[in-house]
C-alpha positions in Angstrom: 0.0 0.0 0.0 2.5 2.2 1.1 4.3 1.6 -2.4 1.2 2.6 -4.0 0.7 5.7 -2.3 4.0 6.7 -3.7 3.7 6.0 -7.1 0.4 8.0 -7.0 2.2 10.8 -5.7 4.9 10.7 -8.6 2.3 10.4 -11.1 0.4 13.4 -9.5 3.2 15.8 -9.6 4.2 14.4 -13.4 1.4 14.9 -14.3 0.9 18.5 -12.8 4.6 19.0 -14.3 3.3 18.3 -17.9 0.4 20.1 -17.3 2.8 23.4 -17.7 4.8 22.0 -20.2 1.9 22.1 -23.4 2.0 24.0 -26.4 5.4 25.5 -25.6 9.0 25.5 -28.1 12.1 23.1 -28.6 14.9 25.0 -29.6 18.8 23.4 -30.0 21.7 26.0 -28.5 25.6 25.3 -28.8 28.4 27.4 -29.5 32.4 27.0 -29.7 34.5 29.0 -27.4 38.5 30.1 -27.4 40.0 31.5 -25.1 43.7 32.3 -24.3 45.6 34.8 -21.6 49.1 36.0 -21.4 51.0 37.5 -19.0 54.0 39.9 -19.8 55.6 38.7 -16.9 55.4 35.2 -18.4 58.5 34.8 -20.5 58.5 30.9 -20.1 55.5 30.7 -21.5 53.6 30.9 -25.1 50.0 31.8 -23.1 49.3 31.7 -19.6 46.1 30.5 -20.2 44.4 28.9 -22.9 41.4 26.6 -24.2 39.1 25.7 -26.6 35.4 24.3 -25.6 32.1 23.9 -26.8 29.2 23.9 -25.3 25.5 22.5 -26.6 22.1 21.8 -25.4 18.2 22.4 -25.4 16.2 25.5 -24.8 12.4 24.7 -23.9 9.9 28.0 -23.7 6.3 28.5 -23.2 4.1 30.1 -21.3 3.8 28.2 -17.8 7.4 27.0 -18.3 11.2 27.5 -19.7 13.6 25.1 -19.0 17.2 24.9 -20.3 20.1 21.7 -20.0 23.7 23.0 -21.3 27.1 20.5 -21.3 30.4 22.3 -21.3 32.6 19.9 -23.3 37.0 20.5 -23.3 39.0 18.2 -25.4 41.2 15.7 -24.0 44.4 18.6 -24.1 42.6 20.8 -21.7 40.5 18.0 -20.0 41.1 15.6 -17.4 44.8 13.8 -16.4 43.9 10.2 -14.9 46.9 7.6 -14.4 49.0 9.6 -16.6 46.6 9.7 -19.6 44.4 12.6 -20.6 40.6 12.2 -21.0 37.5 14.8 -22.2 36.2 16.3 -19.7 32.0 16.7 -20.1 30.5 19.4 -17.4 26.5 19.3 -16.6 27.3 23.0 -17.1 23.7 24.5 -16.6 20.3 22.9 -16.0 17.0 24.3 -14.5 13.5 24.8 -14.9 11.6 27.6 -14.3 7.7 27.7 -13.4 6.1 30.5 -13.9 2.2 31.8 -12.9 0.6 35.2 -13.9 -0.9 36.9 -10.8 -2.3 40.1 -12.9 -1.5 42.9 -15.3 1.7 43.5 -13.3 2.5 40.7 -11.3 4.4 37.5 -11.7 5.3 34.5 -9.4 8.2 32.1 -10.7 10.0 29.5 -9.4 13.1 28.3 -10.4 15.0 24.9 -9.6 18.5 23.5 -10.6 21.6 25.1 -11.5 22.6 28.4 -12.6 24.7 31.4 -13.2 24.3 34.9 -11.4 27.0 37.6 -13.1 26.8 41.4 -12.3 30.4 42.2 -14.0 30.2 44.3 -17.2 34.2 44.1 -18.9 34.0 40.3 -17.3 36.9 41.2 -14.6 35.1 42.8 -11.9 32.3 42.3 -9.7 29.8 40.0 -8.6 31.1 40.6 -5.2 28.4 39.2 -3.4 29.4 35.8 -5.0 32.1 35.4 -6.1 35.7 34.8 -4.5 37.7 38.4 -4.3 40.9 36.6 -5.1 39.0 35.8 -8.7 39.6 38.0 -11.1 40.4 38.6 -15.1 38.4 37.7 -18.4 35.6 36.5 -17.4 35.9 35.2 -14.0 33.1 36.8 -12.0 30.3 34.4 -12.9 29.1 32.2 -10.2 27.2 28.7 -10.5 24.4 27.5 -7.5 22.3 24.3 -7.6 19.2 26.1 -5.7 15.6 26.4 -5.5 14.7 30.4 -6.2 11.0 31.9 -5.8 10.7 35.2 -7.8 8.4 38.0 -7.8 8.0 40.4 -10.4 6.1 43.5 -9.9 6.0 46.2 -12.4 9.8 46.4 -13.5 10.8 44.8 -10.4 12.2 41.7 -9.8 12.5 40.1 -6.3 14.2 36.6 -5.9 15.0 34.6 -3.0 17.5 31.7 -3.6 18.1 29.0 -0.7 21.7 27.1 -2.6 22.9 24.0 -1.5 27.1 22.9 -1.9 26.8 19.6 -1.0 24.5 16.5 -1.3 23.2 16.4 2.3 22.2 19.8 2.2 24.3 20.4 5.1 26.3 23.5 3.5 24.5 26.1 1.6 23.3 29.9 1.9 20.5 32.1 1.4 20.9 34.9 -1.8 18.1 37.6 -2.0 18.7 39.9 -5.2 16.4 43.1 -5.9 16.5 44.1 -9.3 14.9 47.4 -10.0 14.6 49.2 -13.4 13.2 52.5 -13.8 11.0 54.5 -16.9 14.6 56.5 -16.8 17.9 54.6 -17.9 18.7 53.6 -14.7 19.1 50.4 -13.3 20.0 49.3 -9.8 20.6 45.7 -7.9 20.7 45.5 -4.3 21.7 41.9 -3.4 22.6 39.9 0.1 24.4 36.7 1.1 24.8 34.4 4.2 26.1 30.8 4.7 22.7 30.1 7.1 22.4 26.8 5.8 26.2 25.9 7.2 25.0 26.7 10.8 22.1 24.3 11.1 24.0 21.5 11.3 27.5 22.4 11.9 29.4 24.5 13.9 30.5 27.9 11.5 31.1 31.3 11.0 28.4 33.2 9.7 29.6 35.5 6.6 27.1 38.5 5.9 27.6 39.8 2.0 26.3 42.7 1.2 26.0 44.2 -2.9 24.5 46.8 -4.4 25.3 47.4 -8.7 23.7 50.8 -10.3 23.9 51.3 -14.0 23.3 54.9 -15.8 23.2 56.1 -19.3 24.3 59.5 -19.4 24.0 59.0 -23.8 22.6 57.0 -25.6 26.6 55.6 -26.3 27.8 56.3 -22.9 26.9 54.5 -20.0 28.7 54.7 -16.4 27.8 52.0 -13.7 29.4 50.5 -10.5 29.1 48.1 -7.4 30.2 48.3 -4.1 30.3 45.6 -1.5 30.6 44.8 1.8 32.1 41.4 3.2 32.2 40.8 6.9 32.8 37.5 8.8 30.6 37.2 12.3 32.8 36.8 15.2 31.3 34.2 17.8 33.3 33.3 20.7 31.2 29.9 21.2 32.6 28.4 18.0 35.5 25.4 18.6 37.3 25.3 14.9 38.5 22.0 16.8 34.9 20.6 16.6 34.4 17.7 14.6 31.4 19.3 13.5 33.1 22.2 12.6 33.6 23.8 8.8 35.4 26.9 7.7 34.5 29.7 5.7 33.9 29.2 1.8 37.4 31.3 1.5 40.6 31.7 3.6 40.5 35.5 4.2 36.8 35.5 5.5 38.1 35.9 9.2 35.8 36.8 12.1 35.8 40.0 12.6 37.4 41.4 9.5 35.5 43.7 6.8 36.2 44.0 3.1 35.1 46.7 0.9 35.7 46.1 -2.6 34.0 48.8 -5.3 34.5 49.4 -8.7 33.3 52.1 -11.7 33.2 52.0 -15.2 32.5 53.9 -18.3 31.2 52.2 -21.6 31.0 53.4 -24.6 29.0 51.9 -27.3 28.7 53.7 -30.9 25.6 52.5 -31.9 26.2 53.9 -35.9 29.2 54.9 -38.0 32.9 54.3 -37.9 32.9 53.8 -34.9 30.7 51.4 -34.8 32.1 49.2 -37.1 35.4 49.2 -35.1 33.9 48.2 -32.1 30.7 47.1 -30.6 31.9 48.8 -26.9 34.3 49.9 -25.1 34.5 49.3 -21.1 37.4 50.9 -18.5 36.9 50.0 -15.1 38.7 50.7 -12.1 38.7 48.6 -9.1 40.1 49.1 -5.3 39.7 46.6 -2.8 41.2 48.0 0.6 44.2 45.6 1.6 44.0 43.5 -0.9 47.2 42.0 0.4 45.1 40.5 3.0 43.2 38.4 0.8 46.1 36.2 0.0 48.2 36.3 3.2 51.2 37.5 2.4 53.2 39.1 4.8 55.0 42.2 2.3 53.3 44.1 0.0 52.4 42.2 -3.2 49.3 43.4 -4.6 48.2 46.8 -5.3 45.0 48.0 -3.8 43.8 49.3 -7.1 43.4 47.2 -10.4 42.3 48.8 -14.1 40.8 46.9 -17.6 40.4 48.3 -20.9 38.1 45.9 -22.1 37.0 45.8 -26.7 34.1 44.0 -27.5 33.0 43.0 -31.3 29.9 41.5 -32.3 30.5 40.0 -36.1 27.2 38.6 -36.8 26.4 35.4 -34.8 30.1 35.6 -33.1 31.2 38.3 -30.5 34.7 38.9 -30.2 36.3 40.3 -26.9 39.9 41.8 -26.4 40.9 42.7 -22.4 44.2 44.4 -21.2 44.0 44.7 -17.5 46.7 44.9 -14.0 47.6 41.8 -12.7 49.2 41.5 -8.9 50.4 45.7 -9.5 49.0 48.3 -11.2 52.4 48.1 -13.5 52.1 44.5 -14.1 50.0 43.8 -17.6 47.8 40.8 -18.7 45.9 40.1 -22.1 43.1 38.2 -23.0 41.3 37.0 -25.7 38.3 35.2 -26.2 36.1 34.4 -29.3 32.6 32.9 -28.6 30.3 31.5 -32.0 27.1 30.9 -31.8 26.0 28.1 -34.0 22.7 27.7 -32.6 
């Protein structure tokens, strides 16, 4: 009986699943990415950095539903090394669905399971702060993956969401993300956004680290646009905690110390010709500067190492279906210099 009572329930909620998933659209979605890196300091070196990946998969839309399932696929050179030999490596790179009801003319519930990307950065270098390690940084390294369960509400041109992420199987570490997204009848957009490992503190014994976002974005032209994020990061000092516990599990990063505050920020200008010359040189340009008080900090090092400050000059080309980007930016000082390329193509 009590096996029958199951199956019932799985065919209830498969069947209430298809019931959102009628008259919608099927589409196919791959493209091939390269990219490489090179740092001037690098003189043993050809790149720094470099790969070339595809990645493919289905896009499902309707109505009640969307759904997406992307693999990230590297060949065996910038793959896997097991025993000695090199194999592909195949990443379950994206994959969520997303229910969604109309409450009105200017409401909407959603709810959205699996996993995802969240990315605030603009050149790809900076950012994101709320997520992403601070240490992180360079072409595109600011977008952050969660396998969560996210309830959003959109009202008007708002757009509330609630995220409760899981990083384990048990459910044992996770956090809860709530990002307001608010756009305005005026160019102007802002994103107030805030993090906290709860989830680590049910079960285990852990430091609590509040995050803290906030991303506005202004067009002062119709080709120039200036925008910017500041952040603040600070680790919860509680004198009950035993990091000599067995239940005990440290922060998600090395520098989140209890009691210590970060306060990284950045601005940028972007300019994007939208006709003429210009615009058939470039698609935009993007210089941002970044400061992140004691940065030296974040990587423990007991002399001075890394400049507070960091700069990109990001180009960005859009040639039909392919977009083309071109970064110079500081590495550890403001006088040390990195490039990176990367060339995405969209073939479906």
């Amino acid at each position: 009986m009590k096996h029958l009572k199951i199956a019932a329930a799985l065919l209830t909620m498969g069947l209430a699943t298809s019931a959102f998933a009628i008259d919608g659209e099927f589409g196919l979605k791959g493209n091939v990415q390269t990219q490489v890196t090179k740092s001037i300091a690098d003189e043993d070196n050809n790149f720094s950095s470099g790969w070339i990946r595809a990645n493919v998969g289905g896009q499902y839309k309707s109505e009640n539903l969307d759904g997406l399932i992307m693999l990230r696929i590297f060949a065996p050179e910038f793959g896997n090394k097991i025993d000695g030999k090199m194999y592909d490596k195949i990443l379950a790179d994206l994959y969520w669905v997303n229910y969604k009801w109309n409450l009105g003319d200017s409401d909407k519930l959603n709810l959205k399971i699996g996993r995802w990307k969240t990315d605030w950065s603009q050149s790809t270098h900076f950012g994101t702060y709320v997520d992403k390690d601070l240490t992180k940084r360079g072409l595109w390294m600011r977008d952050y993956s969660h396998n969560a369960l996210e309830l959003g509400w959109k009202h008007d041109l708002n757009q509330l969401n609630v995220m409760l992420a899981t990083q384990d199987g048990n459910a044992n570490r996770g956090y809860l993300r709530v990002e307001d997204d608010m756009k305005f009848t005026f160019p102007l957009e802002v994103k107030v956004a805030y993090r906290g490992n709860l989830v680590d503190v049910v079960q285990n014994s852990a430091y609590i680290t509040h995050r803290i976002a906030a991303y506005a974005s202004y067009d002062l032209l119709s080709m120039l646009r200036v925008y910017g994020e500041y952040s603040c990061v600070y680790t919860q000092e509680d004198d009950d905690i035993n990091p000599n516990a067995s239940n005990y599990i440290a922060p998600e990063t090395k520098y989140y110390l209890p009691g210590i505050y970060f306060q990284p920020f950045y601005l940028g200008l972007d300019f994007a010709p939208k006709t003429g010359i210009l615009n058939t040189l470039m698609s935009n340009l993007m210089v941002e500067w970044e400061y992140i008080n004691k940065r030296d900090n974040l990587y423990a090092v007991t002399k001075h190492t890394y400049d507070d400050w960091a700069w990109t000059v990001a180009w960005v080309k859009k040639i039909g279906s392919s977009k083309l980007q071109f970064s110079v930016y500081s590495e550890n000082e403001m006088s040390d210099v990195g490039l990176a390329f990367r060339l995405t193509s969209t073939i479906k």
